[in-house]
N, CA, C and O of each residue as an XYZ file, in Angstrom:
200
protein
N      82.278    143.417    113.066
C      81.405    142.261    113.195
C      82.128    141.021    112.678
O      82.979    141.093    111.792
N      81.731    139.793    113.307
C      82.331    138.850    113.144
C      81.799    138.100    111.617
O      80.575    137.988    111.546
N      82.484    137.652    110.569
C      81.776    137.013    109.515
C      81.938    137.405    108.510
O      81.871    136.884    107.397
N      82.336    139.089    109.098
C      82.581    139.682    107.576
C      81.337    140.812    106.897
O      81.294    141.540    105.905
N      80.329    140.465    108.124
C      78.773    141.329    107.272
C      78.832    142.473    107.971
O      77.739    142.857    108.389
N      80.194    143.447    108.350
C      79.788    144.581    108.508
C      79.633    145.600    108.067
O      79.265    146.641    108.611
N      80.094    145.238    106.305
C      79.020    146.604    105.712
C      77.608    146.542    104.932
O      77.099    147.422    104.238
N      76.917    144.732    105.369
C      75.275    144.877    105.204
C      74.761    145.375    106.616
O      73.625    145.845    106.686
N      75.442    145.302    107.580
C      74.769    146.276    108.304
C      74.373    147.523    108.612
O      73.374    148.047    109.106
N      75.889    148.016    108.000
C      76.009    149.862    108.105
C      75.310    150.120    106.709
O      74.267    150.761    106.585
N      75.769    149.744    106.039
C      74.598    150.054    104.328
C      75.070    149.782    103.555
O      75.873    148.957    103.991
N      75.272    149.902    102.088
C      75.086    149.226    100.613
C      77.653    149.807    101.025
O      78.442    150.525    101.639
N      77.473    148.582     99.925
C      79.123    148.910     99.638
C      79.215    149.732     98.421
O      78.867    149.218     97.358
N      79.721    151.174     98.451
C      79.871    152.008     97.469
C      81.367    151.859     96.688
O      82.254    152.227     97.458
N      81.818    151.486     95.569
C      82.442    151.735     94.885
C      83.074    153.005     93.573
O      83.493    152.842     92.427
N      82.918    154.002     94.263
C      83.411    155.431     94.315
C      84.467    155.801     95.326
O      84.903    155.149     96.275
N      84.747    156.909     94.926
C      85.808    157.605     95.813
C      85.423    157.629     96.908
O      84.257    157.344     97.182
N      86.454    158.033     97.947
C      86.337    158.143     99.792
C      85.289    159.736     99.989
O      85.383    160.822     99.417
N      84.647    159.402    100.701
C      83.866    160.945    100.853
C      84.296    162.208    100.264
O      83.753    162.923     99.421
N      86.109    162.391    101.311
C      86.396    163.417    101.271
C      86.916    164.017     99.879
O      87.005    165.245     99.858
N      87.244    163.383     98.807
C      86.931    163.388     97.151
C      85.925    163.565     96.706
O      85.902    164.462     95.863
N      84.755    162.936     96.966
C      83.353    162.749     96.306
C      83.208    164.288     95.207
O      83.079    164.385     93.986
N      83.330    165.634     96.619
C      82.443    166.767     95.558
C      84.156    167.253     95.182
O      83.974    168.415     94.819
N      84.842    167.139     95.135
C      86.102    167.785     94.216
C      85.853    167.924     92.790
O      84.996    167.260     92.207
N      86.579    168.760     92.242
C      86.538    168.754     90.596
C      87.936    169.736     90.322
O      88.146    170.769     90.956
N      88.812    169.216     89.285
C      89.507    169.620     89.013
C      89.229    170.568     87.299
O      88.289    170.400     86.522
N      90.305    171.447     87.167
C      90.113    172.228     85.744
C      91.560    171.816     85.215
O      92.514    171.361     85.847
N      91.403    172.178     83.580
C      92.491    171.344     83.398
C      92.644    172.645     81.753
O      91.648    172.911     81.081
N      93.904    173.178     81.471
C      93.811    174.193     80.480
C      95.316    174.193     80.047
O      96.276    174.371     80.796
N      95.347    173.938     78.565
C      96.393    174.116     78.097
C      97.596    175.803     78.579
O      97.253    176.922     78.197
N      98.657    175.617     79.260
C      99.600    176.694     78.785
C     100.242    176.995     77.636
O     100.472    176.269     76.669
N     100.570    178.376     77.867
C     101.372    178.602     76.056
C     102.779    178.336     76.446
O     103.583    178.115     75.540
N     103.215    178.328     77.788
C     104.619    178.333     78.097
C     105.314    177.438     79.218
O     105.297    178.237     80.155
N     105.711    176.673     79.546
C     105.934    176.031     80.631
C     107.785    175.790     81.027
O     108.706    175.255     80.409
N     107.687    176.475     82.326
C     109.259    176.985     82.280
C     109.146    175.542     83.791
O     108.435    175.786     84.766
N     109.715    174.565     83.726
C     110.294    173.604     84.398
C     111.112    173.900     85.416
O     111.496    172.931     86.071
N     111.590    175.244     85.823
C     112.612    175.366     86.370
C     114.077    174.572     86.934
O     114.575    174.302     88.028
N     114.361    174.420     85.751
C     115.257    173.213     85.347
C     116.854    173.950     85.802
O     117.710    173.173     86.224
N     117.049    174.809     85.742
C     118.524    175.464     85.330
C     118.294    176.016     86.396
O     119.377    176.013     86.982
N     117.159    176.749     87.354
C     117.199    177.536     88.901
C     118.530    176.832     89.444
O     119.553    177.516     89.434
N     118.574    175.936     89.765
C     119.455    175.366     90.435
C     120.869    175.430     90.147
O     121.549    175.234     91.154
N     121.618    175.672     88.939
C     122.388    175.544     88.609
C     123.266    176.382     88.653
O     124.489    176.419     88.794
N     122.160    177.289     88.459
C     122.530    178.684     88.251
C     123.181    179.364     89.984
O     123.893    180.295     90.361
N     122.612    178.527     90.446
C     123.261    179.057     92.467
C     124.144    178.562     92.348
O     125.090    179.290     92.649
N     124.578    177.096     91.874
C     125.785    176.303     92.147
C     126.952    177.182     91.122
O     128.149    177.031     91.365
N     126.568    177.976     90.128
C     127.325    178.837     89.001
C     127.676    180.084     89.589
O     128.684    180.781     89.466
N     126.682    180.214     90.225
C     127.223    181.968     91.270
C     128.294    181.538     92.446
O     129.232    182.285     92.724
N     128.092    180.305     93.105
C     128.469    180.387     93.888
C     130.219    179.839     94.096
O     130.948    180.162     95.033
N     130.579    178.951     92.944
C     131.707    178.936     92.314
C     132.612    180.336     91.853
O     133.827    180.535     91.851
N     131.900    180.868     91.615
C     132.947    182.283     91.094
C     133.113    183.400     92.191
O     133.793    184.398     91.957
């Protein structure tokens, strides 16, 4: 629509997330261990040298 009023026409302007977020919920829980897999890589470039 021309003017700019096309979301008093379709309905109220919501300032929340996009629909497809709305019902999401995330969980969130400490680990006791967290391995980064930091060295995986290195370790091919170490095999593959010898």
């Amino acid at each position: 629509m021309i003017g700019g009023y096309a979301q008093l026409a379709y309905g109220f302007n919501y300032y929340g997330t996009v629909g497809s977020n709305r019902d999401e919920f995330i969980m969130i829980r400490k680990m006791k261990n967290i391995n980064w897999l930091d060295d995986e890589g290195r370790d091919q470039v170490q095999e593959a040298k010898k």
